[in-house]
ZATORGU-212396 format. One record per residue (C-alpha): chain; x, y, z. Coordinates in pm, 1 decimal, padded with zeros to 6 digits. Layout:
# residues N
- chaine | east | north | up
- A | X | Y | Z $
...
//
This chain:
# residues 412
- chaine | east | north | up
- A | 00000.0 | 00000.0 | 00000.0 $
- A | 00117.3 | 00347.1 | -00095.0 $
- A | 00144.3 | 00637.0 | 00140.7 $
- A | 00375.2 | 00851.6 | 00316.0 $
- A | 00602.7 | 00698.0 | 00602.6 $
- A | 00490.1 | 00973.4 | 00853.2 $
- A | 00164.7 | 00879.9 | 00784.1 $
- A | 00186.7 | 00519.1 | 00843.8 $
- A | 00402.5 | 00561.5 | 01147.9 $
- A | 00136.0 | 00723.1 | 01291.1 $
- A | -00127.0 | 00442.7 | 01219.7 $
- A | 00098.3 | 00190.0 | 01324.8 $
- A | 00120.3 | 00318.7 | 01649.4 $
- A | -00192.3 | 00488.4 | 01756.9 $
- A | -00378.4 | 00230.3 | 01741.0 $
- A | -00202.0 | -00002.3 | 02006.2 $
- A | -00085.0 | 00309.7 | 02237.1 $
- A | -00451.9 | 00389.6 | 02266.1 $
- A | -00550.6 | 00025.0 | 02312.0 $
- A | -00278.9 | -00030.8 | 02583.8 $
- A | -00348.9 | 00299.5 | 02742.0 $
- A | -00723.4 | 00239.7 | 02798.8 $
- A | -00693.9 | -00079.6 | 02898.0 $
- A | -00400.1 | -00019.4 | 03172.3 $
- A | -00679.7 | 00269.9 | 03306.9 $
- A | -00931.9 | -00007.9 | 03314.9 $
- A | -00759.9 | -00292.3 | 03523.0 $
- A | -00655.8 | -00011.4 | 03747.3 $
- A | -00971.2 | 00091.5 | 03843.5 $
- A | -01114.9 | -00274.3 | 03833.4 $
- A | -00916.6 | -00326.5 | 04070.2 $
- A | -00954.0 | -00016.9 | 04288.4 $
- A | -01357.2 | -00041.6 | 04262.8 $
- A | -01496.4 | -00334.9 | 04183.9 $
- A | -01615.1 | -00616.3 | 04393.1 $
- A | -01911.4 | -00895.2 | 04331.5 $
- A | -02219.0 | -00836.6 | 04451.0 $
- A | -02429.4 | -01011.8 | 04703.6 $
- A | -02534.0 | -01271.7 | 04416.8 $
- A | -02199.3 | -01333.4 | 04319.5 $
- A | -01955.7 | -01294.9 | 04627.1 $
- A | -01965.4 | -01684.8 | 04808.9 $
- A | -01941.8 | -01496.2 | 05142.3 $
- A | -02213.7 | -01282.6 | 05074.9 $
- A | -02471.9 | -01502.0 | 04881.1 $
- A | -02428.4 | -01779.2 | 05192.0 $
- A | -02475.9 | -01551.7 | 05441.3 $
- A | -02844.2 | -01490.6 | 05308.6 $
- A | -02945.2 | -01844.7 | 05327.7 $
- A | -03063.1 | -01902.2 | 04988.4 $
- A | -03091.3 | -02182.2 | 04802.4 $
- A | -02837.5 | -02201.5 | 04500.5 $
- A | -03089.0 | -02276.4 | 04233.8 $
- A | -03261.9 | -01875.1 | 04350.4 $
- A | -02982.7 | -01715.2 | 04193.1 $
- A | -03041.7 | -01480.5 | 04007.7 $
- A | -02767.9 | -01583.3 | 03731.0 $
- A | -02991.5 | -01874.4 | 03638.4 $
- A | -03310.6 | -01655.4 | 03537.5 $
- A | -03098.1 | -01381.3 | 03340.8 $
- A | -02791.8 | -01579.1 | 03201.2 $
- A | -03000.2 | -01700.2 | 02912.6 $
- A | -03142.1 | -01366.3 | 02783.9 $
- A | -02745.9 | -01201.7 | 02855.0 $
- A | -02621.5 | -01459.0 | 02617.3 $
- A | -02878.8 | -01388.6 | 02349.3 $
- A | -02838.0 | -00985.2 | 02447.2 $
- A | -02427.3 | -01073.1 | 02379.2 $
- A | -02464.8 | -01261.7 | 02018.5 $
- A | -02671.7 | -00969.3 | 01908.8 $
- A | -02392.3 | -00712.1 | 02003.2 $
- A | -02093.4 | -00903.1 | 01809.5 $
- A | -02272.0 | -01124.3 | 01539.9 $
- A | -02571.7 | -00937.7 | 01476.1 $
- A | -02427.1 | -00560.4 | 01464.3 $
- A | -02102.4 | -00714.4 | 01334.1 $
- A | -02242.5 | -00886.0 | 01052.1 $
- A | -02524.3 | -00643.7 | 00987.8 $
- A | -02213.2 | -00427.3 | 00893.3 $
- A | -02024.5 | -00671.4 | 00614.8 $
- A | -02275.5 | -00518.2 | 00306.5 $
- A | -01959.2 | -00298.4 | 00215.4 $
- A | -01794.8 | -00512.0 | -00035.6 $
- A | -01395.6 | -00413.8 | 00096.9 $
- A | -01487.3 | -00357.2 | 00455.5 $
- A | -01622.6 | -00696.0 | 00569.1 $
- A | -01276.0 | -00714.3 | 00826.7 $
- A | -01351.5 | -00381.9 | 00951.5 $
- A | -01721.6 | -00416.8 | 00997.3 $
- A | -01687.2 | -00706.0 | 01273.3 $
- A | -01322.0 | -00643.3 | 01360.0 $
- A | -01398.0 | -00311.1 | 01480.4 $
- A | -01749.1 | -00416.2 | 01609.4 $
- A | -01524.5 | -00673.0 | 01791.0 $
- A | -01287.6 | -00348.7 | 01934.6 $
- A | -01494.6 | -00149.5 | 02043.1 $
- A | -01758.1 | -00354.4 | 02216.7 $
- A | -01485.1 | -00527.2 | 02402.4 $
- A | -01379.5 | -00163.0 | 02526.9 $
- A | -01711.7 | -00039.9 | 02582.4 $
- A | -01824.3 | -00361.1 | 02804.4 $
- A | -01522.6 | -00268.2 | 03000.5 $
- A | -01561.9 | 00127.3 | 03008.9 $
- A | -01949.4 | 00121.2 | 03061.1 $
- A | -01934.8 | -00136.0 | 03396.7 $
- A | -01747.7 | 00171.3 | 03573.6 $
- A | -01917.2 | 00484.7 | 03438.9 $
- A | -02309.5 | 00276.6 | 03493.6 $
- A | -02153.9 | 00111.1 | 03832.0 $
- A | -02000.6 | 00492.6 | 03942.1 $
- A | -02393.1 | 00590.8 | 03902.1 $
- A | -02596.5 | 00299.6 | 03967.4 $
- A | -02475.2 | 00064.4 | 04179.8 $
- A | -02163.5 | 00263.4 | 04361.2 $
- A | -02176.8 | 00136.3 | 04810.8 $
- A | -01920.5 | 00178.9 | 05054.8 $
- A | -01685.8 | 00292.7 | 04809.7 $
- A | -01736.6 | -00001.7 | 04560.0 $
- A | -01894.3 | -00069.8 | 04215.8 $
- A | -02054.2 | -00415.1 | 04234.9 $
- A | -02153.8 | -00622.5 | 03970.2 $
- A | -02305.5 | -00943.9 | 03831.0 $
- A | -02536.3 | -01057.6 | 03574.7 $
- A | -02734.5 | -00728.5 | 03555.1 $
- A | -02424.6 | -00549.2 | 03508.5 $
- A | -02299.2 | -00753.6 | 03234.7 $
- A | -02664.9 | -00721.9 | 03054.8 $
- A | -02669.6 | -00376.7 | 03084.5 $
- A | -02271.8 | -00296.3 | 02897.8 $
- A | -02404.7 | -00498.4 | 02684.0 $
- A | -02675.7 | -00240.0 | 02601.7 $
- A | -02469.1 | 00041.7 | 02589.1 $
- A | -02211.5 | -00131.1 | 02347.1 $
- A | -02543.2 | -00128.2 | 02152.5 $
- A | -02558.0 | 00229.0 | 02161.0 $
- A | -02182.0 | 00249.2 | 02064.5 $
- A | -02227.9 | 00021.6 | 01773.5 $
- A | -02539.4 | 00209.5 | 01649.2 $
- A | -02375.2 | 00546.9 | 01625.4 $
- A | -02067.6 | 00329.1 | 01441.0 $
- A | -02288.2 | 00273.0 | 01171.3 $
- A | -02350.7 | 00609.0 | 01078.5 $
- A | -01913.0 | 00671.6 | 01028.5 $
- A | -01884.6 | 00315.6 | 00879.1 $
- A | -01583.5 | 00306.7 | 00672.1 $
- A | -01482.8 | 00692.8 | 00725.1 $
- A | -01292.1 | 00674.9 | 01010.5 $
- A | -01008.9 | 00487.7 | 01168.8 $
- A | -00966.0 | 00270.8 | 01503.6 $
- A | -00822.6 | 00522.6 | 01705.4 $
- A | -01130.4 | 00760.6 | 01614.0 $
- A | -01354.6 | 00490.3 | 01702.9 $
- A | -01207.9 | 00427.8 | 02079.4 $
- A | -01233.6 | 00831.4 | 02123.8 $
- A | -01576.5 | 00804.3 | 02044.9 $
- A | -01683.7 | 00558.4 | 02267.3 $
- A | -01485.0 | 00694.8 | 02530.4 $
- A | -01724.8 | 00997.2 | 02500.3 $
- A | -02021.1 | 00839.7 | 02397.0 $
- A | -01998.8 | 00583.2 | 02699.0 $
- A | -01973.2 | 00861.0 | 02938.6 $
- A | -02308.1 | 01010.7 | 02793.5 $
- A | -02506.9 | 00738.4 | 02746.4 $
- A | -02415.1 | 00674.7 | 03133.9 $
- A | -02482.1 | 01005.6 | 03240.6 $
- A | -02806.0 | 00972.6 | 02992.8 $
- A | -02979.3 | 00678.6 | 03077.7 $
- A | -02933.7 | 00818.7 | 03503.9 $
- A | -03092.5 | 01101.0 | 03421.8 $
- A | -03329.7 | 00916.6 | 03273.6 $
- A | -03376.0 | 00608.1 | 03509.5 $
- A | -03297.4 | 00782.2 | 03839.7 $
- A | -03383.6 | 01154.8 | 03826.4 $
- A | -03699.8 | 01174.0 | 03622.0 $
- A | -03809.9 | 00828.3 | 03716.6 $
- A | -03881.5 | 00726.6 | 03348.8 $
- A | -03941.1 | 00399.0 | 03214.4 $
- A | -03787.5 | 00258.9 | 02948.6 $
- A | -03789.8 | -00149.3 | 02913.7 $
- A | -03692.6 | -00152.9 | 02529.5 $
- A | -03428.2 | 00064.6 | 02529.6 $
- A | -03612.5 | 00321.4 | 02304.3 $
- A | -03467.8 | 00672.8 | 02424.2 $
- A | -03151.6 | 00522.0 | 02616.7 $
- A | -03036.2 | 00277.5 | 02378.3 $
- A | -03190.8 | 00371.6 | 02014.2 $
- A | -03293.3 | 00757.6 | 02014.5 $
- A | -02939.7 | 00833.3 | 02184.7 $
- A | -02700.9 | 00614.6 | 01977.1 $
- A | -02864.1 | 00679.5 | 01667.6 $
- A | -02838.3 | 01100.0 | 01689.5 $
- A | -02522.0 | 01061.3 | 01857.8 $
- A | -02396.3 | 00869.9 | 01572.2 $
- A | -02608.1 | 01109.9 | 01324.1 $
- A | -02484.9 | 01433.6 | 01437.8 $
- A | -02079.8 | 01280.4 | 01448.8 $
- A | -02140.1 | 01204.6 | 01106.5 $
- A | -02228.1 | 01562.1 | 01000.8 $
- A | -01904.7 | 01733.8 | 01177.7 $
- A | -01711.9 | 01482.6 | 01002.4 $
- A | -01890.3 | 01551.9 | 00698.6 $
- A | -01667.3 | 01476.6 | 00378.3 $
- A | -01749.7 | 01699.2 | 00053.6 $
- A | -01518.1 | 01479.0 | -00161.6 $
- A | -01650.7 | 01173.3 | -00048.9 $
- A | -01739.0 | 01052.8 | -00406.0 $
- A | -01351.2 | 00936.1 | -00469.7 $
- A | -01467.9 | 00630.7 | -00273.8 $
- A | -01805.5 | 00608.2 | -00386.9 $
- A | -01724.4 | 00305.9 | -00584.9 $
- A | -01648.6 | 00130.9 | -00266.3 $
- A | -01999.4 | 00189.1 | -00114.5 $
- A | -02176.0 | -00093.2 | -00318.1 $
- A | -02239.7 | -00450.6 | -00235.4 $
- A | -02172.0 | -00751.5 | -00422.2 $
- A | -02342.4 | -01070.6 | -00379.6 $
- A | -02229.8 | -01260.7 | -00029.8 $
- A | -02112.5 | -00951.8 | 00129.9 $
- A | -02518.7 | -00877.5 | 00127.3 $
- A | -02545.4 | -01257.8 | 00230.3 $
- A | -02321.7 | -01189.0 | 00526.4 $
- A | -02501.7 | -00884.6 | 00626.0 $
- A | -02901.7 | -01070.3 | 00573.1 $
- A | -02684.9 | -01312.2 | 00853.9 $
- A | -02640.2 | -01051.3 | 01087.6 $
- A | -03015.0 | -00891.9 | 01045.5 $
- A | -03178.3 | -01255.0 | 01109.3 $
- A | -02951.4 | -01301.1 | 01475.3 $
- A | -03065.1 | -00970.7 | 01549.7 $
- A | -03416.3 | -01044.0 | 01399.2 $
- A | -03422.3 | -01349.8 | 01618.5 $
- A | -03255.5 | -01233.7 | 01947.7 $
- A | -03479.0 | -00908.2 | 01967.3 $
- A | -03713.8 | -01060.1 | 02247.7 $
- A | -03429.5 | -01105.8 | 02459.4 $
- A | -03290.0 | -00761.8 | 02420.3 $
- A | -03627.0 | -00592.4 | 02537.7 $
- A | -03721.5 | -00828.9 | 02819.2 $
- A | -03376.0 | -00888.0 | 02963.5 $
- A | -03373.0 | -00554.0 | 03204.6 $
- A | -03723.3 | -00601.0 | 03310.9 $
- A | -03866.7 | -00746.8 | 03588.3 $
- A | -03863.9 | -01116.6 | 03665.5 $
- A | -04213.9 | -01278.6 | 03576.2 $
- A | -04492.8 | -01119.6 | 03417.3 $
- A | -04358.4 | -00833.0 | 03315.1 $
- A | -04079.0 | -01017.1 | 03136.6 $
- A | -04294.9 | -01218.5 | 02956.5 $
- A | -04523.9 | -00998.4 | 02835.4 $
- A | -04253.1 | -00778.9 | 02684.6 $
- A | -04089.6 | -01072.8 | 02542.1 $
- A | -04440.5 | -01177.2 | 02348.3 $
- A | -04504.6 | -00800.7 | 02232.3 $
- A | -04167.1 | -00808.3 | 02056.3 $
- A | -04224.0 | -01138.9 | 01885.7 $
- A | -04572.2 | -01066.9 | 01738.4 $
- A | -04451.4 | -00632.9 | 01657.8 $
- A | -04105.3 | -00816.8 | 01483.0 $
- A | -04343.5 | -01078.0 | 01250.0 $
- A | -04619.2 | -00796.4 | 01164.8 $
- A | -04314.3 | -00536.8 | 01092.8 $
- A | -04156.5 | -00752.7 | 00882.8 $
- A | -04514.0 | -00863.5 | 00652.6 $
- A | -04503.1 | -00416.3 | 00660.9 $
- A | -04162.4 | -00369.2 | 00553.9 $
- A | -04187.5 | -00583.5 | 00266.3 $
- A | -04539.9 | -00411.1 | 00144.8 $
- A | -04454.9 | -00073.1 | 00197.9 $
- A | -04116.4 | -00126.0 | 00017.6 $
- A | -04275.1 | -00270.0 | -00288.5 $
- A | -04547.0 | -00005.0 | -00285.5 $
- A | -04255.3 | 00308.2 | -00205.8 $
- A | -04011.9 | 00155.0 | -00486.1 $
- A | -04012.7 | 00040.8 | -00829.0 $
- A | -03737.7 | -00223.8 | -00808.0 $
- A | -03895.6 | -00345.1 | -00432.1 $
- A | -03606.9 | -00170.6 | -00267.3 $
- A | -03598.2 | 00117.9 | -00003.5 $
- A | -03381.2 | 00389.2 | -00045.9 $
- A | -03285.6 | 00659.2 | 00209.0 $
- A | -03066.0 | 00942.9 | -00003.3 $
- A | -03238.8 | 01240.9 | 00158.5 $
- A | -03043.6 | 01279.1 | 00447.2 $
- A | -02703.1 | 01328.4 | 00257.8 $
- A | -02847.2 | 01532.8 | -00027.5 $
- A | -03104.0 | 01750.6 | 00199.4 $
- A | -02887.8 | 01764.3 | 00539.6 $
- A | -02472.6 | 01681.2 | 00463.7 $
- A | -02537.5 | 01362.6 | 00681.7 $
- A | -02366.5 | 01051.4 | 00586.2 $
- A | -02518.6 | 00768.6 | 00709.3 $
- A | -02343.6 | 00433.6 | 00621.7 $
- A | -02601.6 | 00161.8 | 00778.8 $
- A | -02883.8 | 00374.5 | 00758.5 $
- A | -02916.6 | 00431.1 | 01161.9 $
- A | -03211.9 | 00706.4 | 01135.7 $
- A | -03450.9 | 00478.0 | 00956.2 $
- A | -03325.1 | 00150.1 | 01152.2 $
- A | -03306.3 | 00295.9 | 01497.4 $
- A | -03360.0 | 00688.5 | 01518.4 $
- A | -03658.5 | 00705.3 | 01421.8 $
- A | -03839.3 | 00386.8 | 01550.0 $
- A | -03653.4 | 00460.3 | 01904.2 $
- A | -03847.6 | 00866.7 | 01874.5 $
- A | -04133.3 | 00636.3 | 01770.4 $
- A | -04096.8 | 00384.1 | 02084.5 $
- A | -04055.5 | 00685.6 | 02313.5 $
- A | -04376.6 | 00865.4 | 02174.8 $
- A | -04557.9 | 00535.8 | 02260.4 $
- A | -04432.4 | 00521.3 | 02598.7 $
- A | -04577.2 | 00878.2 | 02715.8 $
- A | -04932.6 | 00748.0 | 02567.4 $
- A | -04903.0 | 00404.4 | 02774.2 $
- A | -04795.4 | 00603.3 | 03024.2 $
- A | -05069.2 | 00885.2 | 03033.2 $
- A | -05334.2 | 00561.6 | 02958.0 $
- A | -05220.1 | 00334.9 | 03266.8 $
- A | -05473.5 | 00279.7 | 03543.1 $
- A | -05488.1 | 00020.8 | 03816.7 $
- A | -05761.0 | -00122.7 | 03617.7 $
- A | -05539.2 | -00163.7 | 03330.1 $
- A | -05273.4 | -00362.9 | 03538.4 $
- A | -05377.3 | -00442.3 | 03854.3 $
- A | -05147.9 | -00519.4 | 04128.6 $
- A | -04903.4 | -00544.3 | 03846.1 $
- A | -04898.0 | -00119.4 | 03787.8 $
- A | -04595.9 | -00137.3 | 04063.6 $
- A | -04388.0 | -00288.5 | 03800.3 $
- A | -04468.6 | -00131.2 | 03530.1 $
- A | -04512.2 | 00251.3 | 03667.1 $
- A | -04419.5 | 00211.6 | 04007.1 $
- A | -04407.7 | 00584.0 | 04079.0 $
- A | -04816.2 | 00577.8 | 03971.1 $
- A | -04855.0 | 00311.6 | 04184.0 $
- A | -04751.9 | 00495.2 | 04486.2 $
- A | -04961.3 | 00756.2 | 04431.5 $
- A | -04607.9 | 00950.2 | 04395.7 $
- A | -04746.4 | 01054.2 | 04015.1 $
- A | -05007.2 | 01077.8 | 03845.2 $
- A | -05085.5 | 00912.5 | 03474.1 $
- A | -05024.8 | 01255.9 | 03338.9 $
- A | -04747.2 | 01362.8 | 03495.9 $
- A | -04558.3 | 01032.1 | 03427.3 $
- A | -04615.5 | 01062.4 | 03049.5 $
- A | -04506.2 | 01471.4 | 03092.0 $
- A | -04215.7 | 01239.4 | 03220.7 $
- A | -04205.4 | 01070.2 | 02989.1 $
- A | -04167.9 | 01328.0 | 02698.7 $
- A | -03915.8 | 01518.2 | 02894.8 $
- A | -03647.2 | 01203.1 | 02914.4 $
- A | -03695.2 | 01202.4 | 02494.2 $
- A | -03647.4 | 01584.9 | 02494.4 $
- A | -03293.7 | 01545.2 | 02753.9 $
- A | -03170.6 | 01228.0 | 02551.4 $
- A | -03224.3 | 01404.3 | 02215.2 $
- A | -03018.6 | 01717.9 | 02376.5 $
- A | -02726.9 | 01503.8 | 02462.0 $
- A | -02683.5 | 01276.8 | 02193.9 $
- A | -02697.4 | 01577.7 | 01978.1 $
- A | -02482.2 | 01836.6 | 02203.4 $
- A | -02243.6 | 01497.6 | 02270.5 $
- A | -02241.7 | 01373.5 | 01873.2 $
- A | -02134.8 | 01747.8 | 01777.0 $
- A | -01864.5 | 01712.6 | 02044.0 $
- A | -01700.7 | 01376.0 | 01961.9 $
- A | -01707.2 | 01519.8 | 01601.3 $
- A | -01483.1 | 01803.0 | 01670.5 $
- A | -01306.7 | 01564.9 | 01895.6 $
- A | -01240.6 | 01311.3 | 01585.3 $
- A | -01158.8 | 01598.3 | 01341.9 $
- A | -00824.5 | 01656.6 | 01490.9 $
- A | -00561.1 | 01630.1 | 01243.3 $
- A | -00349.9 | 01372.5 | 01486.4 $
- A | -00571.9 | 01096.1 | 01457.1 $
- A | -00565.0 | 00863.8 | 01191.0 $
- A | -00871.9 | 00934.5 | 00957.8 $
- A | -00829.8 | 00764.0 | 00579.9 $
- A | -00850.7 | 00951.1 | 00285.8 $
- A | -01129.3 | 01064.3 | 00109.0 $
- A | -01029.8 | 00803.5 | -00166.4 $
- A | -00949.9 | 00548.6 | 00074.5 $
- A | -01269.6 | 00512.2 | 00251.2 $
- A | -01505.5 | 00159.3 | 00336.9 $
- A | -01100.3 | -00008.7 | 00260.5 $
- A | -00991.8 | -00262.8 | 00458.5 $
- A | -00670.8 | -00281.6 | 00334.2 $
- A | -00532.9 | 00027.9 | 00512.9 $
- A | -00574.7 | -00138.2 | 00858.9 $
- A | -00589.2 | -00487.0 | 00757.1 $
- A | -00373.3 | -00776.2 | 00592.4 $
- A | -00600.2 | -00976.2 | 00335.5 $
- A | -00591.4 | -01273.0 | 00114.4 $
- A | -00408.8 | -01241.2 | -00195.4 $
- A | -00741.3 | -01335.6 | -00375.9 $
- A | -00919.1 | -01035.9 | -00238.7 $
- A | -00816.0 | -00784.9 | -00474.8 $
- A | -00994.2 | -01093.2 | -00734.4 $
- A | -01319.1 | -01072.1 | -00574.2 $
- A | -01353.7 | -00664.2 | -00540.1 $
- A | -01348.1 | -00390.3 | -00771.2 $
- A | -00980.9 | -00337.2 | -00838.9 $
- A | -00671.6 | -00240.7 | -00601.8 $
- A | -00611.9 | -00004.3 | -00355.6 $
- A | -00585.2 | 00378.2 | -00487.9 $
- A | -00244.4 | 00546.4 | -00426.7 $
- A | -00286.3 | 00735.2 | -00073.4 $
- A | -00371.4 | 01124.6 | -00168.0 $
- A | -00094.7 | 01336.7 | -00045.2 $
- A | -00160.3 | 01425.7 | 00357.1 $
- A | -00180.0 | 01819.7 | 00397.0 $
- A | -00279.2 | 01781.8 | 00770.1 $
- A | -00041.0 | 01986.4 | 01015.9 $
//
């Protein structure tokens, strides 16, 4: 591969100082902070005379592993449609959900679950880094292929943070619900991602336009990804929620909206589209925002959609609605604490403050990834996996030509 020697200096070791750096900060302040919790310590869990088989690893393990396939085969191979940038797609899904799993168990546990000077964790923990590597991974669509690895661990070092500081404001201090993840996990990751995608907004991005297509199993690959996800959604919704009834009835709402979705997707793209395809140019022609995977239509706006739904349920719920059950579902109404209108005002005001921050934060990280230090690829050189990557010698068979000589770098 072509290209200056300052410039691949540079990649060669950003990259792995970043990587060790992060992950030196990490096991330091594993250590320092965090301990088991009371289901996971032996001293602790024995001291509560339970019975082994009422712990609560048993009931959640199942949904965490479905919760965990989602986040690296699902969003990693929902990524592989780029025909040069199948390595990238789930390497760097791979990267930076391994960092965020770390990096979100202390910013949630500094917030949520922070006694006698200790973060403790367990099987609720691990579900719920798992949701904010989500986040991370939704917003990654949106800069697919137009930035590099040491961009990518800045921004979820930032976006982390935020989603943290998000989903307590959220949870904690306006006492919203939000099972599905709709403003915390969806609405946030996918305007985060949105509005990073507009500061790093490339005017010459047609140099690599002939990269941007598909070919034949790199779509396969990616209708892989879609089904795990397809399948796994259940689990993703129901895992925070309470045990029991609650649980299950989220878990059967997703399975019957994911079959009558998908009957709508396929009419309404037929009826929208000649060829039976949808197409989403407006954003980059209307607004200057490039969005790779298509987050706004995937997640943006079905999370504003989810969120809108919430304040109605929430404005609608009586005890003669759910019974005893109300405590679970809108415990605050329950307790007389709130009323059904105030709890969907609530309601509306969490989608107002995630919108706020994902927007204020995306802007942010974009600056924050515009520095000429970091390693961004040229506008020719975008959705390549050959500048990070070593691939087969047959690769350059199966794709549209070789690698482009590296445009000059006029950075500082």
């Amino acid at each position: 591969m072509a290209g200056s020697p300052r410039r691949a200096a540079s990649r060669r070791l950003q990259l792995p100082l970043l990587c060790l750096l992060f992950q030196g900060a990490t096991t330091i302040l594993f250590a320092i902070f965090v301990r088991y919790n009371h289901e996971t310590d032996a001293a602790l869990w024995h001291w509560g005379n339970h019975s082994n088989a009422n712990n609560e690893f048993y009931f959640r393990y199942p949904s965490f592993q479905d919760v965990h396939a989602m986040v690296f085969v699902g969003f990693g191979f929902l990524m592989v449609f780029l025909q040069r940038y199948g390595f990238s797609s789930v390497g760097f899904t791979f990267l930076l959900a391994a960092f965020a799993l770390q990096w979100s168990t202390l910013v949630q546990g500094f917030l949520h679950s922070f006694y006698s000077g200790h973060i403790h964790i367990g099987i609720e923990s691990m579900i719920n880094a798992d949701f904010c590597a989500g986040a991370v991974l939704i917003s990654f669509g949106a800069i697919l292929g137009k930035t590099g690895p040491p961009q990518l661990l800045l921004m979820t070092l930032l976006e982390v943070a935020l989603f943290g500081i998000n989903e307590f404001v959220l949870l904690n201090l306006l006492g919203v619900r939000d099972a599905g993840g709709s403003m915390t996990i969806h609405t946030f990751g996918a305007y985060f991602g949105l509005f990073l995608s507009r500061i790093l907004y490339r005017p010459q991005l047609e140099k690599s336009k002939h990269r941007q297509s598909s070919i034949y199993h790199s779509d396969l690959f990616a209708m892989i990804g879609t089904i795990f996800l397809w399948i796994f959604w259940p689990s993703f919704n129901s895992a925070p929620t309470s045990l029991g009834d609650t649980q299950h009835r989220t878990a059967l709402n997703t399975y019957y909206s994911l079959t009558a979705s998908t009957l709508s997707t396929f009419a309404l793209s037929a009826l929208v589209s000649g060829d039976g395809r949808l197409d989403m140019p407006i954003l980059e022609s209307k607004f200057k925002i490039q969005d790779t995977c298509g987050i706004h239509n995937l997640h943006g706006m079905p999370g504003v959609l989810g969120a809108l739904l919430g304040v109605l349920v929430a404005g609608l719920s009586t005890h003669d609605a759910y019974g005893d059950g109300l405590e679970s579902v809108f415990p605050l109404i329950a307790k007389g604490q709130r009323s059904a209108t105030s709890q969907a005002i609530h309601q509306l005001f969490g989608l107002f403050v995630t919108l706020v921050l994902a927007t204020v934060g995306g802007s942010l990280g974009g600056l924050l990834l515009k520095l000429p230090c970091l390693d961004a690829p040229p506008d020719s050189q975008c959705y390549e996996d050959q500048i990070y990557w070593e691939v087969p010698g047959e690769y350059e068979n199966e794709v549209q030509g070789p690698l482009s000589v590296e445009e000059p770098d006029t950075r500082a």
